[in-house]
N, C-alpha and C positions, 0 to 999 in steps of 0.2 A: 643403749642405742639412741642413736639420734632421732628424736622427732622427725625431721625429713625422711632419715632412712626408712623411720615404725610408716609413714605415710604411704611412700610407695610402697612397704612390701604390704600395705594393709590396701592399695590399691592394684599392684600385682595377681594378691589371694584373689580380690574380688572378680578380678578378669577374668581369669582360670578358671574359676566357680561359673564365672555365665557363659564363658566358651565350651563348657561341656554340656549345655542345652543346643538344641538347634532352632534357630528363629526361621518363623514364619514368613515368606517374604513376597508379595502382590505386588506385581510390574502391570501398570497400565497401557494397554496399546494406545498410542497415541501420537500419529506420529507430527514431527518430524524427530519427537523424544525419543519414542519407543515405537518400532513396526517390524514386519517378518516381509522378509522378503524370498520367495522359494518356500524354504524351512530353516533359516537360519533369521533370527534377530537381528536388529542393527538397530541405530539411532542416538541421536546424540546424550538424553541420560541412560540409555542402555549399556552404552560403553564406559559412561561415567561410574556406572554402576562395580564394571567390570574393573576397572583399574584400581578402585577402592576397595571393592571384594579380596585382591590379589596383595592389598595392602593390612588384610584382616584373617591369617590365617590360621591362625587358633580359633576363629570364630565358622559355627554352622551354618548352613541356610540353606532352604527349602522353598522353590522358587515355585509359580504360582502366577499365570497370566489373567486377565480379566480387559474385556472390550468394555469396559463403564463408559457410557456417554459424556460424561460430564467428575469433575473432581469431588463435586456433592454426594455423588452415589459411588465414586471411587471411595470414598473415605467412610463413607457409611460400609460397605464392605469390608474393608479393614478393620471396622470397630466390631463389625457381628461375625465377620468368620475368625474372629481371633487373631487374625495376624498381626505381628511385632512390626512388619517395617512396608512400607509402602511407598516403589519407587515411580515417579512422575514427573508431573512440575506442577505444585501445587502452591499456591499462595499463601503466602503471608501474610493473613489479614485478623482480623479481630475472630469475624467469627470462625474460622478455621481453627486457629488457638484455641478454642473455648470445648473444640470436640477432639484435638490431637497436636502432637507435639508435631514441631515442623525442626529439623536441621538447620545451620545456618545456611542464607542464601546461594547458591549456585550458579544460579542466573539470574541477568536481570532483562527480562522481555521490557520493550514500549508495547504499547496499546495503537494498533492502528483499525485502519479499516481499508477495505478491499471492495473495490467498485470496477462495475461492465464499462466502458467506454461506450456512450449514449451514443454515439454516431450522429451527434448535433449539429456539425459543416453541412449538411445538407440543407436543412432549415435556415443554415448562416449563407449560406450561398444562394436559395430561396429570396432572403430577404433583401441581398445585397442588390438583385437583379430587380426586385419589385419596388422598394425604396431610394435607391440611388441610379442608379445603369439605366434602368428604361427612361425614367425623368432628367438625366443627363446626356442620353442617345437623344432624345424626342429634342429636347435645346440645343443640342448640336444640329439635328435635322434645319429646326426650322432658321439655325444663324447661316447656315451652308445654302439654302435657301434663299436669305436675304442678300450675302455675299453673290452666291453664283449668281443673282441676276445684277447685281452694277458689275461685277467680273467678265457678263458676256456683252456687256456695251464695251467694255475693254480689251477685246482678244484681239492678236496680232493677227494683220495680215494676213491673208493664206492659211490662217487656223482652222480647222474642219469642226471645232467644238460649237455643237449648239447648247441650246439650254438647258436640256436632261442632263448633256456628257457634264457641262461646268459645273452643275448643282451635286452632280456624283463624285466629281474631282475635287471639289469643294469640301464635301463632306468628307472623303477618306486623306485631305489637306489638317483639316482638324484633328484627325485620330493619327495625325505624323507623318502622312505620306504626301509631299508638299510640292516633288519633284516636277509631276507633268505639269501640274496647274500651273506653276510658274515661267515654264517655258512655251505657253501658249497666253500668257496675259502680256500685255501691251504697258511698260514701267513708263507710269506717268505719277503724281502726288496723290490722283486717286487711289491706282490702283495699290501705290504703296503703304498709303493706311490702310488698307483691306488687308493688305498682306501681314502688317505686324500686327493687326485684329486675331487677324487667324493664327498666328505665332503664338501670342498672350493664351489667346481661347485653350488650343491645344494644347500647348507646357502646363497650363493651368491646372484643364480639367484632367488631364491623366496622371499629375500628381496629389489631385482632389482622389481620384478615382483608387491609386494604391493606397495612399494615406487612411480612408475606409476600409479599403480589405484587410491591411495590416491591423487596423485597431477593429474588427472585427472580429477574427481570428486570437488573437489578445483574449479576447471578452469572453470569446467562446469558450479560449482555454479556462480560462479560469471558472466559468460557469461549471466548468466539467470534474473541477478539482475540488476536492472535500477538505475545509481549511476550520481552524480554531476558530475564527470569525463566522465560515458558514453552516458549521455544522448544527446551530442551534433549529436552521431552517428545514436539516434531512427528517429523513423515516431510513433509519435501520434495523439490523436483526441481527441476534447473536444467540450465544447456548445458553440454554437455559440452567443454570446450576455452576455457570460460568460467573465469575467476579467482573470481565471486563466487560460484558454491557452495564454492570450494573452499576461499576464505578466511570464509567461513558454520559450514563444514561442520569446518575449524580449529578454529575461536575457542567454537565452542558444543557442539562434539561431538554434532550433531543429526543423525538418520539421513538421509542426504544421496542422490539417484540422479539421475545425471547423465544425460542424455538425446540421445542423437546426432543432433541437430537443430537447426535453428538457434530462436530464441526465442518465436516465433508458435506454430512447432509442437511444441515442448515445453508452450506454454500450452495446446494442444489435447490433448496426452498430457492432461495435468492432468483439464484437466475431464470427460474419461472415464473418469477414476481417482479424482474426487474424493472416492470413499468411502475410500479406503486413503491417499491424498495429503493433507495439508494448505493446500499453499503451493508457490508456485514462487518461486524467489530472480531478483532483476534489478536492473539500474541503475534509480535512481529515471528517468531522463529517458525510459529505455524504458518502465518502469511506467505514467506518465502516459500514456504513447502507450496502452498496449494496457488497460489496468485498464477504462477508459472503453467500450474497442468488445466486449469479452467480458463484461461485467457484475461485473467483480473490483473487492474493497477493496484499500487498499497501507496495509499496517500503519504505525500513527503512530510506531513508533520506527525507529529506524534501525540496522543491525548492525555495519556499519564505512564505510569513505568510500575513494570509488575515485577516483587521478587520473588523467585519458586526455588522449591526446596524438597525435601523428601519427608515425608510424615513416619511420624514412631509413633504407637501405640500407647496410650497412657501407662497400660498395665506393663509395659516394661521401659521403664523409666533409663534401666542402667544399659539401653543401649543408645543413649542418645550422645551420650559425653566423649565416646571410642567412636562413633560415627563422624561426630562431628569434628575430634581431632584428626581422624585417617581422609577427611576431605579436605579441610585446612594440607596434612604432606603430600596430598597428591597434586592440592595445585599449587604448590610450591614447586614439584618437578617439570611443570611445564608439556605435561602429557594433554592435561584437560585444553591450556589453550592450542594443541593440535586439533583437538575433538571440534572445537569450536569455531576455529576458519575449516574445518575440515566441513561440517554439517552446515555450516550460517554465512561461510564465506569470509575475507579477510578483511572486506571490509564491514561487517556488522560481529566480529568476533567481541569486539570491545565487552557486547553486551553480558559476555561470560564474567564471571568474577572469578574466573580460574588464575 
């Protein structure tokens, strides 16, 4: 017999041999991976789950829910209740290796964060009126002032305008409305340097006047948006037992407070705190889930990129190599990237490695 042949049937025998055990299997709630809606399940590695399951059927399993807060106490679970396989999204990082085996990649989340909209136009609108608009109204006042009085040594004829009306005509001549004043002034060289005074003044100051709100508004947007460059100045929060504050909280040196809870309810810490908080840090895939139902943005850049995967057991080593080839032929049939514009949408499916 052929070497090749003695290999497969000596890896055949083996398969057989561990299909006739039944593995232990902990699916963490978690969603927008894994959640019940009613009494039925759903989520996007709950179904990954299922299509690979349907791909493995000489193999057993005994499935087994757990709300763990966090993937730290999800996996300490799975090491003390004995369980063989553990499905989630759990990372891919040194020290997770060091307590359990992880699958190949699945998914690949960015790292964002998720922030209240300050409702800051207020204070920008505030400011526009007390630094610009008043001291711009008040110099208009007093030019419509100096104008309306050489304007009413110059009214025509039969003009009824005294010297309140010219100074009021005067002043709404300035902010564009130039019509009556000038069919009650009397066209002499005076009065037509007054006139292109007030022309200048007015095209002037009301293109001064947009030109501030626009780059206001600008300023403000940006003030309000959480970026690579500003984040080193935030106060976030995120899950404690969670990888991505804490490779956040690495990489940007940003004050970082980790919260003993699992993700929903650190997003409620948040928005009780969000005068002292900025942002809460999460997997994009969770972002999408919760951003939508709490009223949060998810900032457009991204801070790093997380791969999650499914954890095996150390004590059962030989189900790592059938797991991880039956997830390799399922996204080769292109079911997984259904799952993934299906749950993430079309356009962040990319982030599937399906």
């Amino acid at each position: 017999m052929l070497y090749s042949e003695q290999f497969q049937e000596n890896q055949n025998h083996d398969r057989t041999n561990n299909a006739r055990r039944t593995y232990k299997v902990l699916l963490r709630i978690q969603p927008p991976y894994i959640y019940k809606i009613k009494d039925t399940h759903t989520g996007l590695m709950y179904d990954a789950w299922q299509e690979v399951k349907q791909e493995m059927p000489d193999y057993k399993f005994e499935e087994t829910y757990t709300d763990a807060k966090n993937n730290e106490e999800f996996i300490k679970k799975i090491n003390d209740g004995n369980y063989d396989l553990g499905i989630g999204a759990i990372a891919s990082e040194l020290k997770r290796v060091k307590e359990i085996s992880i699958t190949q990649s699945i998914l690949i989340n960015k790292c964002v964060i998720m922030f209240k909209d300050k409702h800051i136009y207020f204070s920008v609108i505030l400011k526009f009126f007390i630094l610009y608009f008043i001291p711009v109204f008040i110099s208009i006042l007093a030019v419509a002032f100096i104008l309306g009085y050489f304007l009413t040594k110059n009214k025509t004829s039969g003009s009824k305008m005294n010297f309140d009306r010219t100074i009021a005509l005067t002043a709404s001549a300035l902010f564009g409305s130039k019509g009556t004043l000038f069919q009650n002034v009397a066209l002499n060289t005076k009065t037509i340097i007054i006139i292109i005074i007030i022309l200048m003044i007015s095209t002037f100051s009301l293109q001064l006047l947009q030109g501030i709100i626009t780059n206001i508004i600008i300023e403000a947007s940006a003030e309000s948006e959480i970026t690579r460059d500003t984040i080193i100045k935030t106060s976030l929060i995120g899950v404690k037992g969670s990888n991505v504050p804490e490779i956040i909280e690495t990489n940007y040196h940003c004050k970082m407070e980790f919260f003993d809870g699992d993700l929903e309810q650190t997003i409620q810490n948040y928005l009780k705190n969000a005068d002292t908080i900025d942002g809460v840090v999460a997997n994009s895939a969770e972002a999408l889930y919760y951003a939508p139902k709490y009223g949060l943005n998810i900032t457009k850049q991204f801070f790093s990129l997380n791969e999650h995967g499914w954890a095996v057991n150390f004590k059962t080593p030989e189900l790592l190599r059938p797991l991880n080839e039956t997830i390799r032929k399922v996204m080769d049939n292109g079911e997984m990237d259904k799952l993934c514009k299906l749950y993430l949408g079309s356009s962040e499916a990319y982030m599937c490695l399906f």
